[in-house]
C-alpha positions in Angstrom: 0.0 0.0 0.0 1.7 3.7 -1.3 1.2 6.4 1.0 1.5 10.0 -0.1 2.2 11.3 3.2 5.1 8.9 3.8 6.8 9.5 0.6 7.1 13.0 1.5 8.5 12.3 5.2 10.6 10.0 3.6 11.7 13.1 1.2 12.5 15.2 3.7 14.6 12.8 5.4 16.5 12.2 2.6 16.9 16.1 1.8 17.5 16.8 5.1 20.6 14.6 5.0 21.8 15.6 1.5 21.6 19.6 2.4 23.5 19.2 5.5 26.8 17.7 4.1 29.5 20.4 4.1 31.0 21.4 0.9 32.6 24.7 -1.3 31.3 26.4 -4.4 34.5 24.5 -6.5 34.9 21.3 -4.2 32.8 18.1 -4.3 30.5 17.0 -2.4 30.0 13.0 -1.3 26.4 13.1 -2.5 23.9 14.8 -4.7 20.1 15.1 -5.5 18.4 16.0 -8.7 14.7 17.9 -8.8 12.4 18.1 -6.2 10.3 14.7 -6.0 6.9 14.9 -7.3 5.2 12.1 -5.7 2.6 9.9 -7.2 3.6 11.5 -10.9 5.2 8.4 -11.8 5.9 4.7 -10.4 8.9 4.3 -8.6 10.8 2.0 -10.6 11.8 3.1 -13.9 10.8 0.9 -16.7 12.5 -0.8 -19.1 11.7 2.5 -22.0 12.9 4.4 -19.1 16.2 2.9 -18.7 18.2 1.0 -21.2 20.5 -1.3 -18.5 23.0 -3.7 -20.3 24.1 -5.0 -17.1 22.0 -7.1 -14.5 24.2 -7.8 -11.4 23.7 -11.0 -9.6 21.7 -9.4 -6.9 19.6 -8.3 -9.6 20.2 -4.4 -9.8 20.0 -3.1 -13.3 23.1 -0.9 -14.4 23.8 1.1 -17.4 27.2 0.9 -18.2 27.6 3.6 -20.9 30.2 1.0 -22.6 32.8 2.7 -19.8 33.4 -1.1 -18.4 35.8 -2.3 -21.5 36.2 -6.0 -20.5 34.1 -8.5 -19.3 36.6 -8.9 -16.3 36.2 -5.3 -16.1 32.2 -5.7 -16.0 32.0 -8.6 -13.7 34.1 -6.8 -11.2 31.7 -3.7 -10.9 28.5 -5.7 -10.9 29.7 -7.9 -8.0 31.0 -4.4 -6.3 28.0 -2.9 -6.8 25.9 -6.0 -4.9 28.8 -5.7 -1.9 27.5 -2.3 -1.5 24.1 -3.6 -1.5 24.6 -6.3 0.9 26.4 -3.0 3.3 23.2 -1.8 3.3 20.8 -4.7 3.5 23.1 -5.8 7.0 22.9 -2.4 8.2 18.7 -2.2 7.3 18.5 -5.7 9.5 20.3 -4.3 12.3 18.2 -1.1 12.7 14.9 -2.2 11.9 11.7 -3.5 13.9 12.7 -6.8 14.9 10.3 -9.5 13.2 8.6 -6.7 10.7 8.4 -8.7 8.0 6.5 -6.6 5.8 9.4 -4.2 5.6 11.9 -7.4 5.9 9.9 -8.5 2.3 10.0 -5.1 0.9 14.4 -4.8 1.5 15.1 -8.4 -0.1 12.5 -7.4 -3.0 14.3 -3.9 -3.4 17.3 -4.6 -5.8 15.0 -6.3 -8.6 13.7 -2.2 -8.9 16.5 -0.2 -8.7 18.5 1.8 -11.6 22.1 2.3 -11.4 23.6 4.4 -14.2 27.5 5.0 -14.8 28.2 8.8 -15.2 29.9 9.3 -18.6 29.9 13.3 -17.9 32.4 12.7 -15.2 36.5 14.0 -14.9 39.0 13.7 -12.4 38.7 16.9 -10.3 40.9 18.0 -7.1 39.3 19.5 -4.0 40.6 23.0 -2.9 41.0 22.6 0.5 41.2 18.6 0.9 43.5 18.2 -2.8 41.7 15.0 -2.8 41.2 13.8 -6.4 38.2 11.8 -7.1 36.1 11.1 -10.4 33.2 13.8 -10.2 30.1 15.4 -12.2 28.7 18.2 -11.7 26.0 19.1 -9.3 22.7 20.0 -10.1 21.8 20.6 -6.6 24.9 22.6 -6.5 26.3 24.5 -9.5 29.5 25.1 -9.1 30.0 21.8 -7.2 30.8 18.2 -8.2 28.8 15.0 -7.1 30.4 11.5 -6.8 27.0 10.2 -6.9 23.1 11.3 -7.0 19.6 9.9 -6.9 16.2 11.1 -8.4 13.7 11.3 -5.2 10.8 10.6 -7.7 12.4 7.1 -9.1 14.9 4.3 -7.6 17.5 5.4 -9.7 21.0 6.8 -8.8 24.1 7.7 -11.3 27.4 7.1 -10.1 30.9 7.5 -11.3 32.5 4.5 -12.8 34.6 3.5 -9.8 31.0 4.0 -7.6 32.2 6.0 -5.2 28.7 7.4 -3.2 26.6 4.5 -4.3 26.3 3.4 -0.3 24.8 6.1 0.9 22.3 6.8 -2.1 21.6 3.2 -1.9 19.9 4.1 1.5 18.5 6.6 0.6 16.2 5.1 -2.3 15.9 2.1 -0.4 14.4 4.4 3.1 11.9 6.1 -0.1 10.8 2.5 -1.0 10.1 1.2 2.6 8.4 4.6 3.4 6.2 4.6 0.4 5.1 0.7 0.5 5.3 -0.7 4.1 2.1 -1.5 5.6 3.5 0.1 9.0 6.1 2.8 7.7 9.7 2.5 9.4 10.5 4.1 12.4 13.6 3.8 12.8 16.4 6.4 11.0 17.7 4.6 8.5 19.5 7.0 6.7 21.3 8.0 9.8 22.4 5.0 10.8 23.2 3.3 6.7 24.6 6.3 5.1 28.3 5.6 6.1 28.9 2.5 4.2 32.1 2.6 3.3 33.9 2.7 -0.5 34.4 -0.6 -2.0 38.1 -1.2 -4.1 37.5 -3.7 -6.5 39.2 -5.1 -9.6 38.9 -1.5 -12.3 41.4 0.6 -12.0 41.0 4.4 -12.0 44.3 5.9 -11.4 45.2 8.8 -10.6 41.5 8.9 -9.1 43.2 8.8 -5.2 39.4 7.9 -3.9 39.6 4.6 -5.4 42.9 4.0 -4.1 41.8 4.5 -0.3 38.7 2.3 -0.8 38.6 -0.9 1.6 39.9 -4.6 0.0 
């Protein structure tokens, strides 16, 4: 069952945490959001006319490479990254939620089959002013001025990331908070983008040198 009213809280939860990361007119911040939602305009999940993936991973996410993966190795490493950050958040979503509510427990494992994850192809290595961090990056749309590592669309389950996916774990939980709030039965109570929104960059086998962000990403 959809419920406006949760969708919005959900919104707001999600802006509230987007708005309040620090970040400089010509830096980049970890996270990004596009348009203001408008909720029931459109279903969450984006359908196949919607978004052309050429990659399923094993958990079942749909990705749109934008032919930036040039090997299959190549490919198969970023899919089965991509599901490790899934499986972050899924551990984290177990730990913080009702115990025994299996309505949202259904509604987490049924989550990846809907989601959208598009590569960036607008992206270049930038270099923070004050950190001198360098890091794939787009621009920001919530920011000009600003570069995002990754963003989401609060109508849609869909995030684009740059190829070496730095920021997909914390816009995974925030699309996956907007699709508990907007189907559970009972909405969630507990903050779940507070508590998942840390998850951690995963290193995997694509290298992106000189991109220093993929270097520091855990094994």
């Amino acid at each position: 069952m959809r419920r406006a009213s949760a969708a919005l809280l959900a919104l707001a939860i999600s802006n509230a945490l987007v708005t309040c990361e620090p970040t400089q007119s010509t830096d980049y911040p970890p996270n990004d959001t596009g348009a203001p939602a408008e909720v029931g305009k459109r279903p969450l999940e984006l359908s196949p006319t919607e978004f052309a993936a050429d990659l399923v991973t094993p958990g079942g996410i749909r990705v749109k490479t934008n032919g930036q993966y040039k090997t299959e190795a190549a490919r198969k490493a970023a899919a089965l990254a991509i599901d490790r950050y899934w499986n972050e958040v899924r551990i984290c979503t177990a730990g913080v939620e009702r115990p025994g509510d299996t309505d949202v427990r259904d509604l987490t494992e049924e989550f990846p089959a809907h989601l959208a994850v598009e590569i960036a192809n607008n992206w270049k290595v930038v270099e923070g002013p004050a950190t001198h961090r360098t890091m794939q990056a787009f621009p920001s749309i919530a920011r000009p001025g600003s570069w995002s590592t990754a963003r989401r669309q609060e109508d849609a389950l869909y995030i684009i990331v740059v190829p070496e996916l730095s920021g997909l774990g914390p816009q995974m939980a925030n699309e996956l908070n907007l699709w508990l709030m907007t189907n559970a039965n009972v909405p969630p109570t507990a903050d779940l983008v507070g508590a998942c929104a840390s998850v951690a960059c995963v290193r995997f086998n694509y290298n992106n040198a000189p991109s220093q962000a993929w270097n520091e990403c855990k094994e």
